[in-house]
Phi, psi and omega in degrees: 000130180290160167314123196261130187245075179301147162298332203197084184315291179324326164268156176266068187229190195262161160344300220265330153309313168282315157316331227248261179332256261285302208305318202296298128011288207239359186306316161331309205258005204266322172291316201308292160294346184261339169281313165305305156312318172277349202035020169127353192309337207298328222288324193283306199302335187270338187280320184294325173311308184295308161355300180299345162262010173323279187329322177255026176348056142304140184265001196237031199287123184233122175273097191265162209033085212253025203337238160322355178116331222292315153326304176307301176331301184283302168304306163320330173293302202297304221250315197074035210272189168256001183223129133241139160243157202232085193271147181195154174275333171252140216281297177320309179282321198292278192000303210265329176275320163351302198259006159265308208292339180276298141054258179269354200009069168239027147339302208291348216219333176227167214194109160241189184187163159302127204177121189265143187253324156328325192252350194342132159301012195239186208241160204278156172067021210240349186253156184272332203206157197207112068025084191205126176260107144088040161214016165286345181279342168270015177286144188263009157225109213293305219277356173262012166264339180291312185316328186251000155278327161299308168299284162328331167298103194296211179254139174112328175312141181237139170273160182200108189238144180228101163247189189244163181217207202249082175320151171231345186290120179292131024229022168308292197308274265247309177291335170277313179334292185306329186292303174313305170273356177242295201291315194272333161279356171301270194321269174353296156310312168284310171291332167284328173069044180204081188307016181218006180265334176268353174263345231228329164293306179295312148356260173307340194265317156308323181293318247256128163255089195298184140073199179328321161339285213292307205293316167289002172254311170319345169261342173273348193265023183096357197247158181240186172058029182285142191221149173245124164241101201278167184235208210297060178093042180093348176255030124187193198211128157268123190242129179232148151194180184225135148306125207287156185262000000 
């Protein structure tokens, strides 16, 4: 079983509690950093995530832990679809996607809401497609929020997840390490003005049992056909299955 890993080791509250609080935070600073930090790539990892539901063109989509939006975003350029909702634990990010969407006045078409992926507010079978960027390592229990994404998921739906994963290749691996565990929590801490949130990402991303794990926990949560596409050596993964019909 993997490690459970808190944003702020010092309280005694749950994950999913810190989590909430740390997003809630950094919320300000997050698209900001995350385009930075990546140095625009998450922009390529999400248009490459959305790709993967060309084929199967849901009109029904739920973006879960959907922070800003930026994901939803992209499946609406790409996909067309006629609906998304958009769930997240933290109240500070729904905000920040509220005010892209009006924005964008795409009200008609995207949504959000407060929403525990433990917990999904929807009735079983109701989505075509199922969404979720660089936020299954903050579930605070992976395999029943996957149980319950899957559940929603009609028969035939495909989940499509982008998390970050572990590069192995020498001498990538050993240069991203430094980047990771030394430079993005420096950066991460001065512009967020949140000593525990860039530390708390290198972190979840070590603890997190990425690469064949995870496709073996998605099987055990019920999706079948699971497939992996790692990206720029590997410092993240696209994970696809389907829900069996």
């Amino acid at each position: 079983m993997a490690e459970t890993v808190k944003p702020y080791k010092e309280l005694d509250s749950t994950k999913k509690e810190q989590v909430a609080q740390m997003f809630d935070k950094i919320a300000g600073k997050y698209d900001f950093l995350n385009h930075f930090l990546s140095l625009g790539i998450d922009i390529w990892w999400r248009k490459k995530a959305i790709a993967e539901l060309m084929s199967v063109k849901p009109n029904y989509i739920l973006d879960v832990a959907t922070g800003t939006g930026d994901l939803a975003f992209q499946a609406i350029e790409t996909l067309k679809p006629e609906k998304i909702i958009g769930v997240d634990i933290s109240e500070g990010m729904l905000a920040l996607a509220e005010k892209k969407i009006a924005e964008r006045n795409l009200q008609h078409i995207f949504s959000v809401k407060v929403g525990d992926s433990e917990n999904l507010p929807f009735e079983d079978n109701t989505f075509d497609a199922v969404i979720v960027s660089f936020g299954v390592r903050n579930f605070e229990n992976l395999e029943k929020g996957l149980k319950n994404i899957q559940r929603v998921l009609k028969p035939g739906g495909k989940a499509v997840v982008l998390e970050f994963s572990k590069p192995t290749m020498f001498p990538f691996k050993q240069l991203y390490n430094f980047y990771f565990f030394n430079l993005l929590p420096f950066i991460g801490k001065v512009f967020s003005k949140d000593n525990s949130a860039y530390t708390y990402l290198p972190e979840s991303v070590k603890a997190f049992p990425d690469s064949e794990k995870f496709t073996e926990i998605l099987g055990r949560s019920g999706f079948g056909e699971t497939k992996i596409k790692k990206m720029s050596l590997g410092i993240c993964s696209i994970y696809t299955g389907i829900k069996p019909k």
